[in-house]
N, C-alpha and C positions, 0 to 999 in steps of 0.2 A: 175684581179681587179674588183671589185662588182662594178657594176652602180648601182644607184639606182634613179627615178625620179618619183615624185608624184605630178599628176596635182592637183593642187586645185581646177579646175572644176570641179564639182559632178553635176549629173543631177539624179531626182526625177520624181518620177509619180507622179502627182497630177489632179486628177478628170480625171483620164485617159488621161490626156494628158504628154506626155515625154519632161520634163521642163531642163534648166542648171541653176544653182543657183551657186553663189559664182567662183570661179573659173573655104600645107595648103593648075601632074598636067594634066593632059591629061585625058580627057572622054568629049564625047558625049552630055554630062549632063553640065557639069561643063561653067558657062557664061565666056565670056571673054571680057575684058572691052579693050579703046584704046589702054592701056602701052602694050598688050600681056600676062598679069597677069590672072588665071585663079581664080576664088573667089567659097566659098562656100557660099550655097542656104538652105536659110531653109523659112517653108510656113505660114502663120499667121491661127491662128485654130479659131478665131472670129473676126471682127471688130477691126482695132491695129490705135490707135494715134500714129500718128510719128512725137516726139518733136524736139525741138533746142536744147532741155542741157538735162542729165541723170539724170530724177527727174521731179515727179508730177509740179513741179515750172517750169519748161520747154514748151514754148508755142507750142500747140499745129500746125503745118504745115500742115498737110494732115492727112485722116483717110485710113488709107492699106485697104480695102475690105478681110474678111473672106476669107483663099485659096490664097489669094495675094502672090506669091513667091518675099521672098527678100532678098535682098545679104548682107552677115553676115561677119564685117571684126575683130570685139573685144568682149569684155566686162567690162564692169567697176567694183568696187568690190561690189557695190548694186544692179548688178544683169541687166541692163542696154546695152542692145548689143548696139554698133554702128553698122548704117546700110544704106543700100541705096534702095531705092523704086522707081523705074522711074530713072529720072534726082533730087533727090532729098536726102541728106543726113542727117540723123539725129538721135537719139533714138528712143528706143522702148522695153517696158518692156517682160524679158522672158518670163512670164509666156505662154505668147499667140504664141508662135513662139515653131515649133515642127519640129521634122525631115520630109525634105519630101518624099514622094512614101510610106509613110507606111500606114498602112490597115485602120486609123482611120480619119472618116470625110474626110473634106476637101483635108486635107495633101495625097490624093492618087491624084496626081494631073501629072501624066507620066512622074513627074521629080525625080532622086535623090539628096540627100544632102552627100558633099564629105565634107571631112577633108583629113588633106595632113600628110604623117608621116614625121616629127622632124629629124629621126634617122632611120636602119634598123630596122625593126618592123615583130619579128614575129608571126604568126596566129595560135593562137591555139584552140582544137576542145571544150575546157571549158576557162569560167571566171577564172585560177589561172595558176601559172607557172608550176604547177606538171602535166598540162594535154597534152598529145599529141600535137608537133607543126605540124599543116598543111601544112605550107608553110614560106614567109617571105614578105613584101615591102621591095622597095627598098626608101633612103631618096628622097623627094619629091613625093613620088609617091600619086597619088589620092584614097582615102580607100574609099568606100560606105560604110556607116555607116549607120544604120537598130535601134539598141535604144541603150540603155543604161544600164550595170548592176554593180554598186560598182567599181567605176573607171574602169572598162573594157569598150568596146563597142564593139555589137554583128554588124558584119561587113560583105560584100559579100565580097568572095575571090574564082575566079575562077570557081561562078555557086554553087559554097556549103557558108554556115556558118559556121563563126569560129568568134574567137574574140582576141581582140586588146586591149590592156594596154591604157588606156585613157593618161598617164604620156608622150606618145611619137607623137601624133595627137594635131593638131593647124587648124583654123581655116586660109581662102586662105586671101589672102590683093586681091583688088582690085584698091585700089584708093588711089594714092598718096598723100591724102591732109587728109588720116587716117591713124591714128598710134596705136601700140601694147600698145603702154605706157601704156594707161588705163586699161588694160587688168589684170585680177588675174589666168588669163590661165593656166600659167607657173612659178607662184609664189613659188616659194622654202624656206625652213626655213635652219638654217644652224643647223647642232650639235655639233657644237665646233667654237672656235672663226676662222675666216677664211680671209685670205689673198686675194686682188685683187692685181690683175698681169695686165702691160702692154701689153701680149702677150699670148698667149696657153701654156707656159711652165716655169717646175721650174724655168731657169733662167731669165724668165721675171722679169721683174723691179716691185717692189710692190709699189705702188701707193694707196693704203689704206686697210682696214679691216673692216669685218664686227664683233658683237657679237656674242655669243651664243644666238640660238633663235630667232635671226631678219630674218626678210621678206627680200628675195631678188627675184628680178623680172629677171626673164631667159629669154633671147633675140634670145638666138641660143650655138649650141653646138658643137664642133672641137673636137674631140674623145675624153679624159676622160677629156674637159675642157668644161665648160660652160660660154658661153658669158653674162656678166650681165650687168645692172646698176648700177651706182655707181656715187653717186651726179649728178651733172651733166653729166657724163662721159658714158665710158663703161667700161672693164675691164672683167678679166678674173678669174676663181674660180674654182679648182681643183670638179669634182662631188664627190667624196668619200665624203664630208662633208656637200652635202646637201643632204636634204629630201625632 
């Protein structure tokens, strides 16, 4: 049965810097907050406002210092990470936030930026499915993540590069009092009108549907089932009919 899973996070170059636009445990590296939760880090490449709401309208809290490492738990769909700085939570626009330990400016700062894979996730020696697997993660495990190329992400695995389907890696949570909701991370469109399920399986109880076409926001995944939202609820969606 074909899985298929396409993050709607894309990330760009712009003015040299490796941006996320539009659309998670063990290392070294990786901070750990009270709960035991491990979070991902990424570094501020100038001078970053850290608001109270995701939006210029958002008063401004604090200014991050250029190089400031901060811990990175969503994104909203205007681009808008939630984030945490110190003892302090709030937004902060991507443009200025890049991965860190890599070669440019500030961002070499002897820390890395992990993502955690979704799912088993394998490594392979190019950005598409025809090239050579190196290796695998395992779910939950911590990826180093290096940049960005067309929904792939060029990754360390075992001392070499390889690369990672962005559709399977999610950023860490660290703090309980923030949530995925806002996030376009894991955003899936459906291709055909699609059933939510009480449970992981055909005979789960159906509890509602979505259209053809609609936005559904993916929470987590149980082998060929994905966890979604649904009104208020959660609820369960075969992956064969989303993208």
């Amino acid at each position: 049965m074909k899985r298929k899973k396409i993050c709607t996070v894309t990330l760009a170059v712009l003015s040299g810097v490796v941006i996320l636009s539009l659309g998670t445990f063990i290392t070294s590296f990786a901070k750990e907050d009270s709960s035991g939760s491990q979070v991902t880090t990424m570094a501020a490449t100038a001078n970053l406002n850290l608001r109270d709401d995701a939006g210029l309208h958002g008063k401004v809290i604090t200014v991050m210092p250029k190089g400031a490492s901060v811990e990175v738990y969503s994104m909203t769909s205007a681009g808008w990470y939630n984030v945490k700085y110190k003892d302090q939570t709030g937004y902060a626009y991507y443009v200025y936030l890049n991965f860190e330990g890599t070669d440019k400016g500030t961002v070499n700062d002897g820390k890395v930026t992990h993502m955690y894979a979704t799912a088993p996730l394998n490594v392979r020696s190019k950005p598409n499915t025809g090239s050579a697997i190196l290796g695998s993660f395992k779910k939950g495990d911590a990826v180093t993540v290096v940049s960005k190329h067309d929904g792939w992400f060029k990754v360390d695995f075992n001392g070499k590069q390889g690369y990672c389907h962005g559709g399977y890696l999610d950023f860490g949570k660290g703090d309980p009092s923030v949530t995925a909701d806002e996030s376009t991370m894991n955003d899936m469109t459906t291709s055909a009108p699609l059933n939510v399920r009480d449970r992981p399986s055909m005979k789960g109880k159906i509890i509602g549907s979505f259209k053809k076409g609609e936005t559904v926001k993916v929470i987590g995944q149980e082998g060929n089932w994905l966890k979604v939202k649904y009104k208020s609820t959660t609820g369960y969606s075969h992956v064969n009919y989303l993208k």
